[in-house]
Residue frames as qw, qx, qy, qz and C-alpha x, y, z in Angstrom:
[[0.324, 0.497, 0.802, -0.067, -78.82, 120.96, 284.48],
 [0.506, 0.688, 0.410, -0.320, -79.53, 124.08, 283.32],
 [0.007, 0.649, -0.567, -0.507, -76.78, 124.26, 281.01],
 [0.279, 0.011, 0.916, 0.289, -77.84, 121.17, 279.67],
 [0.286, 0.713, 0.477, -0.426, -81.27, 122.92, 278.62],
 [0.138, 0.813, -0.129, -0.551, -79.94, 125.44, 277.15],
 [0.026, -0.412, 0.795, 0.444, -77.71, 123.32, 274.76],
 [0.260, 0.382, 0.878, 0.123, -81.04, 120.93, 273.84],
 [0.298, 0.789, 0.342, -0.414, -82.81, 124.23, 273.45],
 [0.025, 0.768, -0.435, -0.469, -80.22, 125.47, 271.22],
 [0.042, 0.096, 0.940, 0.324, -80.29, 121.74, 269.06],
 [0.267, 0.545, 0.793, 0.049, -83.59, 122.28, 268.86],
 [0.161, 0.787, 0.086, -0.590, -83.42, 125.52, 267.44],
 [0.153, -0.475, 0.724, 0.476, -80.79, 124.25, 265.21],
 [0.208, 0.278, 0.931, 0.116, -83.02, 121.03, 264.22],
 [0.279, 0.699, 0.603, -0.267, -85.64, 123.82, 263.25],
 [0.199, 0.808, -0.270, -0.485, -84.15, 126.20, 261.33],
 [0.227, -0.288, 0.873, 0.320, -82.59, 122.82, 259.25],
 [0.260, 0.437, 0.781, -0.363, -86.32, 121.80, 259.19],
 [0.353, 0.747, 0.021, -0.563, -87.34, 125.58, 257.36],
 [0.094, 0.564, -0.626, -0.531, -84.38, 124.78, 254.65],
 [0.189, 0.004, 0.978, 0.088, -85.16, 121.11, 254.03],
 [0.370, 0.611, 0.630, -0.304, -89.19, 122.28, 253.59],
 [0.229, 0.745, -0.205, -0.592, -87.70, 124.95, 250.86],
 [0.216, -0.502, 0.783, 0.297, -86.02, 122.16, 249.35],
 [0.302, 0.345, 0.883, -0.104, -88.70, 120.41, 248.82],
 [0.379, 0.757, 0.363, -0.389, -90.44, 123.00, 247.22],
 [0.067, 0.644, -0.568, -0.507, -87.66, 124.12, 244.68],
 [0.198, -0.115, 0.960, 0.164, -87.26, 120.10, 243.96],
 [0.456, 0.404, 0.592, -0.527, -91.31, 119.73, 243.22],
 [0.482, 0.683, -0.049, -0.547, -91.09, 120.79, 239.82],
 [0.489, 0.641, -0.567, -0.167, -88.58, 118.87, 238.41],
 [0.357, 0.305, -0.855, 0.218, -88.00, 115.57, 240.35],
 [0.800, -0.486, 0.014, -0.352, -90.21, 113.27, 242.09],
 [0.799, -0.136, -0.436, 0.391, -86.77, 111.19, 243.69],
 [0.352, 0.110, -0.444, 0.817, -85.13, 114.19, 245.16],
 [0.238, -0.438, 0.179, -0.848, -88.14, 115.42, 246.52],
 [0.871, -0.402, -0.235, -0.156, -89.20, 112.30, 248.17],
 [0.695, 0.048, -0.333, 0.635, -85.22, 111.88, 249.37],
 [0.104, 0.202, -0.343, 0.912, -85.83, 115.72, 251.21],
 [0.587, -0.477, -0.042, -0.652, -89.07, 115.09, 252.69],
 [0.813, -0.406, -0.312, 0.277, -87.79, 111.74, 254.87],
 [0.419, 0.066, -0.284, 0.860, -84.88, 114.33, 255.62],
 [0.301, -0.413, 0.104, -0.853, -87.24, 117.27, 256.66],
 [0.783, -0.389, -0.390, -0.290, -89.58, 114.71, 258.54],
 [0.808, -0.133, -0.371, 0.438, -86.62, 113.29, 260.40],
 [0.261, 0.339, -0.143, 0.892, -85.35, 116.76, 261.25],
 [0.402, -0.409, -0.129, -0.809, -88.49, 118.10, 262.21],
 [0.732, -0.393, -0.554, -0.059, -90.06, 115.23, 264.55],
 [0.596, -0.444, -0.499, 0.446, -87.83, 115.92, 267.64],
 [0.021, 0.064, -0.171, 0.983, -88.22, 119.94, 267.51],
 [0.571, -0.339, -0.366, -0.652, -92.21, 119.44, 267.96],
 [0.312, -0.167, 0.676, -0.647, -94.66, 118.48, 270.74],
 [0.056, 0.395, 0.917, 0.027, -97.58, 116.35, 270.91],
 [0.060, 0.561, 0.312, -0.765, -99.24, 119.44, 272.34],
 [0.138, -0.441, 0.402, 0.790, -98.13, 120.54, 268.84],
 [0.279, -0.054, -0.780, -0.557, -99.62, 118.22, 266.53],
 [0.039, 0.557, 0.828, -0.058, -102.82, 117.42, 268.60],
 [0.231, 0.704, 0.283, -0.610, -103.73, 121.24, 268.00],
 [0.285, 0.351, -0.441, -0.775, -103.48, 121.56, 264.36],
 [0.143, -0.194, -0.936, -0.258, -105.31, 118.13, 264.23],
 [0.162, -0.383, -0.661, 0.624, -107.82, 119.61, 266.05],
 [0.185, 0.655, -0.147, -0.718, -108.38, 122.50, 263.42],
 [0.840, 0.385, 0.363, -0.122, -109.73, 121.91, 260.26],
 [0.547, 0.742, -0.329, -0.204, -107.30, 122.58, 258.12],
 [0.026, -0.497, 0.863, -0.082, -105.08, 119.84, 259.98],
 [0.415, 0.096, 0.832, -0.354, -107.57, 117.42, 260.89],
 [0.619, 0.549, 0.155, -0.540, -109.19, 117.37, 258.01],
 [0.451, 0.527, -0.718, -0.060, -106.29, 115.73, 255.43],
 [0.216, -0.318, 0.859, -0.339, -106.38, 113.06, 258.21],
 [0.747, 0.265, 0.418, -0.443, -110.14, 112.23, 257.79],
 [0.706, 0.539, -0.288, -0.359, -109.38, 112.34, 253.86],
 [0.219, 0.523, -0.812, -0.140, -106.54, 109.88, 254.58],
 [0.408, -0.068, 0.774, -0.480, -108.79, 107.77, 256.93],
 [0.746, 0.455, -0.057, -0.482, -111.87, 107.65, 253.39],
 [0.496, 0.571, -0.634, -0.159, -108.67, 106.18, 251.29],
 [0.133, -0.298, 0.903, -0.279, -108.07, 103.39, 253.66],
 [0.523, 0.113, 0.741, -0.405, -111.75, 102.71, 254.47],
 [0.626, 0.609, -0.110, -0.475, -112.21, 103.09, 250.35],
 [0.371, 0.551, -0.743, -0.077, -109.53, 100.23, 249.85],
 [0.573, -0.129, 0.708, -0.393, -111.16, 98.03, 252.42],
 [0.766, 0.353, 0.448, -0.298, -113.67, 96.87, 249.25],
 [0.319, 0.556, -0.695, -0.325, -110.48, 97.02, 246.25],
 [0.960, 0.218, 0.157, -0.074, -110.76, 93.38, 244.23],
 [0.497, 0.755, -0.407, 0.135, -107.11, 93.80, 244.52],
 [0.812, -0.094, -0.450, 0.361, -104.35, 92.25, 245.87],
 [0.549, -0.736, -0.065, 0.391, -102.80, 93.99, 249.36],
 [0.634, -0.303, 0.135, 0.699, -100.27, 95.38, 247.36],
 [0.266, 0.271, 0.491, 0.784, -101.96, 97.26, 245.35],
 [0.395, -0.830, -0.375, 0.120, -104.18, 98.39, 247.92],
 [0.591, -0.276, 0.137, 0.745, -100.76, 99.60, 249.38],
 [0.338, 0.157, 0.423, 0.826, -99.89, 101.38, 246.12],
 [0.070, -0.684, -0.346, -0.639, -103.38, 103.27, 245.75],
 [0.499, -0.767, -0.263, 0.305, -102.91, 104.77, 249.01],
 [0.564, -0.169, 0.026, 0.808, -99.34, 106.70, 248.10],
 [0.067, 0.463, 0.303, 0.830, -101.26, 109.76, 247.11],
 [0.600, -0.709, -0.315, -0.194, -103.59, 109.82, 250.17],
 [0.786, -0.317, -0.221, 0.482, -100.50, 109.41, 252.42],
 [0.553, 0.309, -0.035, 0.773, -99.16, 112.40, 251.35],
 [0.301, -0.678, -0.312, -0.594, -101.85, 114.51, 253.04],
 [0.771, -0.386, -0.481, 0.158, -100.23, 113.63, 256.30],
 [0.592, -0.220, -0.168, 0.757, -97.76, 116.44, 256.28],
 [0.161, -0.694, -0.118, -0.692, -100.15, 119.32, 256.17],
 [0.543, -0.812, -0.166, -0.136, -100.26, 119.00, 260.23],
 [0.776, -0.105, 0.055, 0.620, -96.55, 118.74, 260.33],
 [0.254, 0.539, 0.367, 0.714, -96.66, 121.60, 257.88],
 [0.272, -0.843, -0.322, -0.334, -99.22, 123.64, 259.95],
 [0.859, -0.416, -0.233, 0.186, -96.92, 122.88, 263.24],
 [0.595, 0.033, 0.138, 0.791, -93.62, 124.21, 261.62],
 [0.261, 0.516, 0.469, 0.668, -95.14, 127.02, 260.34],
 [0.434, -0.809, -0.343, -0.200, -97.10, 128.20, 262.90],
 [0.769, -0.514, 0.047, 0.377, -93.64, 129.07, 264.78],
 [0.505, -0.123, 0.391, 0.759, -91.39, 130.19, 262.08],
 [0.206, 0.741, 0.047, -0.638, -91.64, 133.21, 260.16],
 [0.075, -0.561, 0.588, 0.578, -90.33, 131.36, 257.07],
 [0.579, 0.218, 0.785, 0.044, -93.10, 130.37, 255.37],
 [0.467, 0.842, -0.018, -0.271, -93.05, 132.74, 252.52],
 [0.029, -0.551, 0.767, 0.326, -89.42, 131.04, 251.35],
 [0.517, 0.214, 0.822, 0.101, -91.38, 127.56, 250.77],
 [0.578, 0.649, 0.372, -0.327, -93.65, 129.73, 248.46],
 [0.302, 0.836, -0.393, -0.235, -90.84, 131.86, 246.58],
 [0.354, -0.445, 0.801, 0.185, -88.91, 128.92, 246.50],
 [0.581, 0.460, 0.667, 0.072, -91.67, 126.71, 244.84],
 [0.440, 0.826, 0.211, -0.281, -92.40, 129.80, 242.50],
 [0.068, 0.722, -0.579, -0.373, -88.92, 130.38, 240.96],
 [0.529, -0.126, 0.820, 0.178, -88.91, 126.96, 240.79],
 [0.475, 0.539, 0.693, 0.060, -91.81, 126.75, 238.59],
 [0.143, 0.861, -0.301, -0.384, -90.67, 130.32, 236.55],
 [0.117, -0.559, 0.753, 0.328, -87.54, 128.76, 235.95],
 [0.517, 0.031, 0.845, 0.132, -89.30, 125.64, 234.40],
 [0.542, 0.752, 0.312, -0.210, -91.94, 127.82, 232.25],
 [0.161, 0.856, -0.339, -0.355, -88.83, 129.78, 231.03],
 [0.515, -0.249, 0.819, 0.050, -86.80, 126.38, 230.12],
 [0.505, 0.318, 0.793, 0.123, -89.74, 124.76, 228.71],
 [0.518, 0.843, 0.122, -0.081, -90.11, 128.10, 226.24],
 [0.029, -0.683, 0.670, 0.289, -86.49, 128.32, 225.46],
 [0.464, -0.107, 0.873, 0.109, -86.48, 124.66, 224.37],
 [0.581, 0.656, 0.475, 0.075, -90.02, 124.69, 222.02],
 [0.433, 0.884, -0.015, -0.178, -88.16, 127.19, 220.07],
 [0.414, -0.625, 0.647, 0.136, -85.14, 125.43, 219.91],
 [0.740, 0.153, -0.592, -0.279, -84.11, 122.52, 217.54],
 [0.081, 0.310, -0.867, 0.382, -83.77, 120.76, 220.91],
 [0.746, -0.124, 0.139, -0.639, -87.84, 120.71, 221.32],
 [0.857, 0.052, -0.408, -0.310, -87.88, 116.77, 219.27],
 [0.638, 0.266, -0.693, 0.204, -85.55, 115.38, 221.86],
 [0.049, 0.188, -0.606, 0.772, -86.34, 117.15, 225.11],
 [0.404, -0.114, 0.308, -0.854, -89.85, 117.69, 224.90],
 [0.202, -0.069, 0.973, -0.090, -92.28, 114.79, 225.68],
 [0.028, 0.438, 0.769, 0.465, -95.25, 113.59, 223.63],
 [0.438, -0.517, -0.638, 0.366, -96.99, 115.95, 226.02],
 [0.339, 0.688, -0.101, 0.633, -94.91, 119.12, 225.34],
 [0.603, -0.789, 0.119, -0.019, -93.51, 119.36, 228.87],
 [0.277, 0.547, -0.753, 0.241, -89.72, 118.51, 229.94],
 [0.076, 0.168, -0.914, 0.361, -90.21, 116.72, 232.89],
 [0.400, 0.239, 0.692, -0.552, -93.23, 114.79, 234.68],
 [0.186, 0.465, 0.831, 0.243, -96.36, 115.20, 232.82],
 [0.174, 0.388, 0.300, 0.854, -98.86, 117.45, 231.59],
 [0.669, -0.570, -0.472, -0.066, -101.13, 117.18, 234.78],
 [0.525, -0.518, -0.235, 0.633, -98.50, 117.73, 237.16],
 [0.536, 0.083, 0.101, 0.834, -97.19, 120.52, 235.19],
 [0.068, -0.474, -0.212, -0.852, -100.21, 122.50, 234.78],
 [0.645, -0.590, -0.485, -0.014, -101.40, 121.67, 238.35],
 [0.625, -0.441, -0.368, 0.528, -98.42, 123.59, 239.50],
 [0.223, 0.296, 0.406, 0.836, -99.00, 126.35, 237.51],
 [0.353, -0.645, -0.570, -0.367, -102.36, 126.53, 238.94],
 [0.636, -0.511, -0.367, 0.448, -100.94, 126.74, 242.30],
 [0.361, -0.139, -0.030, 0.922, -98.53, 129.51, 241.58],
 [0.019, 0.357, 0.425, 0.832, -101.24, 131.52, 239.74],
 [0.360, -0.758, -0.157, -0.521, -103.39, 131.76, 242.84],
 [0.570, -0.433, -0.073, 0.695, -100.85, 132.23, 245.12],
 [0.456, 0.105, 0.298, 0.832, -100.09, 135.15, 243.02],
 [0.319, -0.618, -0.399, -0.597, -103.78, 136.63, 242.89],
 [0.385, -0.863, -0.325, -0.039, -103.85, 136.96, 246.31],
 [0.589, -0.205, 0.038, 0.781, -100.24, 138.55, 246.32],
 [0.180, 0.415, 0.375, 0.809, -101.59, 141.00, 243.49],
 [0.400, -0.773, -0.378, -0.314, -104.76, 141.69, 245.55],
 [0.398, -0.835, -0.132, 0.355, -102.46, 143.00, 248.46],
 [0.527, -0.106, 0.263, 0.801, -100.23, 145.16, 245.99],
 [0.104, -0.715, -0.403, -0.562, -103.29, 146.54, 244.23],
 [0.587, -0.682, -0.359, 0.247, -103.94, 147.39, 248.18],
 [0.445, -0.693, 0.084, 0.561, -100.85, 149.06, 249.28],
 [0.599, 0.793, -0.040, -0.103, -100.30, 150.52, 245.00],
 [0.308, -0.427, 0.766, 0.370, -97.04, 149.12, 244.57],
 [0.645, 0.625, -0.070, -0.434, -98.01, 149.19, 240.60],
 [0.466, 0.571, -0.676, 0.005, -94.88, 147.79, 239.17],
 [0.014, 0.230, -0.968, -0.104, -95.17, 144.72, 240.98],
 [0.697, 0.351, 0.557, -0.285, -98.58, 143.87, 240.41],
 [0.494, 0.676, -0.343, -0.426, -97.57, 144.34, 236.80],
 [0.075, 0.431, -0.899, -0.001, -94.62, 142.01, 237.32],
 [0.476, 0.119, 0.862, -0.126, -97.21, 139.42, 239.28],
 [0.697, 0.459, 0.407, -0.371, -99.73, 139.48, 236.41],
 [0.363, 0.674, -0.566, -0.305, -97.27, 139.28, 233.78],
 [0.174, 0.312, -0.934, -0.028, -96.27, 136.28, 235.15],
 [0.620, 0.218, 0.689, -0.307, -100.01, 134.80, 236.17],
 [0.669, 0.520, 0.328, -0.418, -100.40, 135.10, 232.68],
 [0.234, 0.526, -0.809, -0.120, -97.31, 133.61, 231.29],
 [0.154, -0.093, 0.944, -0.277, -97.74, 130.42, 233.39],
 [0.562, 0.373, 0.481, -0.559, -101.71, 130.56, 232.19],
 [0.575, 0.617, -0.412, -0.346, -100.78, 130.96, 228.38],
 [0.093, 0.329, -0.915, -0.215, -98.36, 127.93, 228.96],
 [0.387, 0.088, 0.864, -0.311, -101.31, 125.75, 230.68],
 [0.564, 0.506, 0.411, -0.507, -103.79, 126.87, 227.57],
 [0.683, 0.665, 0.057, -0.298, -102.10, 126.76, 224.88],
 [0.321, 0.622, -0.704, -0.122, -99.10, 124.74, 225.29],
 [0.411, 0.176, -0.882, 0.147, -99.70, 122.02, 227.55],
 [0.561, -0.238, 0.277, -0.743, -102.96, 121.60, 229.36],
 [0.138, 0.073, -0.952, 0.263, -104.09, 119.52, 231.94],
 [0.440, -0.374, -0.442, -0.686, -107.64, 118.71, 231.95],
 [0.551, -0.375, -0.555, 0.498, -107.53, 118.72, 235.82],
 [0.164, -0.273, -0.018, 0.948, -105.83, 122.15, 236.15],
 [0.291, -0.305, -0.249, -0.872, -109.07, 123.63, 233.45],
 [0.473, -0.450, -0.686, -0.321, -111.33, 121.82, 236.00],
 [0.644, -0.188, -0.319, 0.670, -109.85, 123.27, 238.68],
 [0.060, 0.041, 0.080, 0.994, -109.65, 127.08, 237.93],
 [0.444, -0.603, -0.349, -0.563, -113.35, 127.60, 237.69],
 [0.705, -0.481, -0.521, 0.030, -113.37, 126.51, 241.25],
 [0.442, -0.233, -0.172, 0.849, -110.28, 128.59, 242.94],
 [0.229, 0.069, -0.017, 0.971, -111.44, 131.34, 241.18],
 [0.511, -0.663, -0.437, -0.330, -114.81, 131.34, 242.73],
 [0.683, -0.573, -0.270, 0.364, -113.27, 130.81, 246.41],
 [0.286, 0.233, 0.082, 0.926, -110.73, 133.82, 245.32],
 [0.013, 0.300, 0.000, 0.954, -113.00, 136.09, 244.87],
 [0.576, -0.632, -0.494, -0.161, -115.31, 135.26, 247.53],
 [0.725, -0.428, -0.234, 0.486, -112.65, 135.64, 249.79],
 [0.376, -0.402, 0.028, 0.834, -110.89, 138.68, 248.79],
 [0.059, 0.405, 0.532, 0.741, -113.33, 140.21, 246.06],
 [0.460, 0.272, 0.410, -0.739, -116.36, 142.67, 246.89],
 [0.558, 0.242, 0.786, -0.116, -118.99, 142.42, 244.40],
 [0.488, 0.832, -0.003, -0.265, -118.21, 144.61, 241.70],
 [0.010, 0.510, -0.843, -0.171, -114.45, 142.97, 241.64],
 [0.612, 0.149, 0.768, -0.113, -116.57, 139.37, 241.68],
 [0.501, 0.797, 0.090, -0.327, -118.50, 140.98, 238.61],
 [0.088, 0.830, -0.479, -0.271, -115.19, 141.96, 236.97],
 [0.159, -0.364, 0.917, 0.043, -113.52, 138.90, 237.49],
 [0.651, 0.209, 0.699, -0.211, -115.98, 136.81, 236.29],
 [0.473, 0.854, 0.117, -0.181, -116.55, 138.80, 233.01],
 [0.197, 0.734, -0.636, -0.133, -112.43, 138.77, 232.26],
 [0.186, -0.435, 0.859, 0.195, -112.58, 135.46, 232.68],
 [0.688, 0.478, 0.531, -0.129, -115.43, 134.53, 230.10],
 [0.273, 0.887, -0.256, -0.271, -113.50, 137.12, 228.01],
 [0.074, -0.707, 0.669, 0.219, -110.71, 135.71, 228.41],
 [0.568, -0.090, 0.815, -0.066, -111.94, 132.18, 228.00],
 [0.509, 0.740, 0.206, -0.389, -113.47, 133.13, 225.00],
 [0.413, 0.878, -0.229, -0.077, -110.90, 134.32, 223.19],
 [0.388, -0.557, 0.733, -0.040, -108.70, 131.31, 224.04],
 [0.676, 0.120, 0.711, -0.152, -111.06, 129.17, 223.28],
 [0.729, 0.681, 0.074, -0.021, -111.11, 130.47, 219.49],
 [0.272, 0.899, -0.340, -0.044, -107.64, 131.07, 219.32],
 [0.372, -0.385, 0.837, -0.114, -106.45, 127.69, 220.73],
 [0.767, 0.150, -0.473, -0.406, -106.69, 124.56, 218.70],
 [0.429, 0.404, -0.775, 0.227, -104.67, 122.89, 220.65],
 [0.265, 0.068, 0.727, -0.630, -106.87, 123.46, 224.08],
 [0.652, 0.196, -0.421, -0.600, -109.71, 122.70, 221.42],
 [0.708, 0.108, -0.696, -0.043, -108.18, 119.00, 219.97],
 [0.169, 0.268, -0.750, 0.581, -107.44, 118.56, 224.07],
 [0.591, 0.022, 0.492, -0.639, -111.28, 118.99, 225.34],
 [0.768, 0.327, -0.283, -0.472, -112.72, 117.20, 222.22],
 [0.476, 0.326, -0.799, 0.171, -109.97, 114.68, 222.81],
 [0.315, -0.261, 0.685, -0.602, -112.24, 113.77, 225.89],
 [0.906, 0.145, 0.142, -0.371, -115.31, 112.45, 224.19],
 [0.618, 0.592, -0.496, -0.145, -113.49, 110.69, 221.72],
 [0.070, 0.304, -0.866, 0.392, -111.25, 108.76, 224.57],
 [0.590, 0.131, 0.571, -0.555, -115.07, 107.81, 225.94],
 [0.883, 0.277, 0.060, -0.373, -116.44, 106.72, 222.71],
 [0.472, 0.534, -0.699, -0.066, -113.13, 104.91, 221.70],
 [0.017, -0.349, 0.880, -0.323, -113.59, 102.84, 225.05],
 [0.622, 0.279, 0.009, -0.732, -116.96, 102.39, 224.48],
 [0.659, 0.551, -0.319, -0.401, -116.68, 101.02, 221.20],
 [0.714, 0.323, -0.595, 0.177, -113.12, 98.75, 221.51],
 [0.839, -0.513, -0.135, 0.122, -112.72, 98.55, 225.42],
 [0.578, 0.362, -0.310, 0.662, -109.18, 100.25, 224.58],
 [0.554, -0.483, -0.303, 0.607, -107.34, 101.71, 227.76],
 [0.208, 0.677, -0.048, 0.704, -108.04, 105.78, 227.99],
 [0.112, 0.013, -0.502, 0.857, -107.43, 108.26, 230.76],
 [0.516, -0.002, -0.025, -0.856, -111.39, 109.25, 230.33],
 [0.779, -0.079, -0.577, -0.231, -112.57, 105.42, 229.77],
 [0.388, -0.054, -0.733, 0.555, -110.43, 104.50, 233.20],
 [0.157, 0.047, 0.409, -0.898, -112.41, 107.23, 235.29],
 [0.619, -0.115, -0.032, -0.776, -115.87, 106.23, 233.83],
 [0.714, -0.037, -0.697, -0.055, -115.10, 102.70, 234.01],
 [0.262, 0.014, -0.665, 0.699, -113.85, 103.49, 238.07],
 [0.390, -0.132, 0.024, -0.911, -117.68, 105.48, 238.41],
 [0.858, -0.087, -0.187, -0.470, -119.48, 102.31, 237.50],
 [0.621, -0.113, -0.748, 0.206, -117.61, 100.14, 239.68],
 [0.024, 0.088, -0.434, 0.896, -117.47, 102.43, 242.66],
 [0.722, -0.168, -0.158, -0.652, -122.12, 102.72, 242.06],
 [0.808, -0.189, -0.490, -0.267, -122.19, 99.22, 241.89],
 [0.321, 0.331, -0.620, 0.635, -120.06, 98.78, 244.86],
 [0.094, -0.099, 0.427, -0.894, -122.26, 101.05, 247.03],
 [0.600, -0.053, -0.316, -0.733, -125.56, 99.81, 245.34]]
């Protein structure tokens, strides 16, 4: 018997350390492929289920940061109850909500293993390797064939600059514990590269998510890890900085401006925009509730 322990303990060590790789995988894949990274999350899931407890997952559900994706998936359901759609399309507007399931999985795995700084560095090269790519290409005669109407390679301009966002505060609070312990030369390195990955989102390919976005992180940033003369600072480099984007970008210009315009065009002719869809979804959603 207790040899038989030992050898399930020892598969379930295995089944967890398979678990860590398969969650890296997933992060590497993120940038560049929404099949292979849905094809390594049923593999991590499947991996991962029989190295966990109940124990396991009823305490991170328990905790907001687990239990709290759960509610949000629970809204999406009870927000599809009143869809004027068919079941299947109910169904369909749910596949974004669903995903929010594997932060307590996430929390579970994590909370055990020591290897949750590979998911990050994994995601980050990933997304490096795509900024570098996608500037090797626009200067390329390869740009008219690779790059999409968008200027991106792969996905969209949303996703792209949404993961950008990610990496860039991930990075600020990396910088803020280098500033900490002076290890100069790689805060250099990280801010070199928050502001590579920022230039790409402003002034090659911006996602009017990702600018709606950043005001917000970088409030909770520097609440969190700012006093109140770094708050100051940081606030003031980034009006600066917005500034001096904002004149020096047409492109993030024709992109905000390229909101009204999408409103008054839907307005005017009912034509299908990304900005018409979201005010048209407002005033059903009121009347809904009204």
């Amino acid at each position: 018997m207790a040899g038989l322990a030992i050898t399930k303990s020892l598969s379930r060590e295995r089944l967890a350390s398979i678990a860590d790789g398969l969650v890296v995988a997933v992060a590497v894949s993120l940038p560049w492929s929404t099949s292979a990274t849905a094809i390594l999350a049923v593999l991590w899931i499947v991996t991962l289920i029989p190295t966990l407890h109940w124990v396991d997952i009823r305490r991170e559900l328990a905790m907001p940061a687990g239990g709290l994706p759960v509610l949000l998936v629970g809204l999406g359901i009870v927000g599809m109850l009143w869809a004027d759609v068919s079941l299947v399309e109910r169904w369909k507007g749910l596949d974004s909500f669903f995903k929010l399931l594997a932060i307590p999985f996430l929390l579970a795995q994590f909370r055990r293993s020591d290897r949750g700084n590979w998911v990050f560095a994994g995601y980050l090269f990933s997304c490096m390797a795509l900024l570098v790519a996608t500037a090797v290409v626009v200067v390329t005669p390869l740009a008219p064939a690779l790059i999409h109407f968008d200027n991106v390679l792969v996905k969209n301009a949303a996703t792209q600059s949404g993961e950008f966002v990610i990496c860039i505060f991930g990075l600020l609070f990396l910088a803020s514990e280098t500033i900490d312990g002076r290890r100069w030369l790689t805060t250099i390195g990280i801010i070199a590269i928050i502001l590579a990955m920022l230039a790409d989102i402003l002034y090659v390919s911006t996602g009017r998510t990702a600018l709606a976005t950043i005001p917000i992180l970088l409030i909770l940033f520097t609440l969190k890890k700012l006093k109140p003369w770094g708050i100051a600072l940081a606030f003031g480099g980034a009006v600066l900085i917005g500034l001096v984007v904002w004149a020096s970008s047409p492109y993030l210009r024709f992109r905000t401006a390229a909101i009204w315009t999408e409103v008054q065009k839907y307005e005017a002719t009912d034509e299908r925009t990304s900005s018409g869809e979201r005010i048209e979804f407002w005033k059903k959603s009121m009347r809904r509730h009204s």
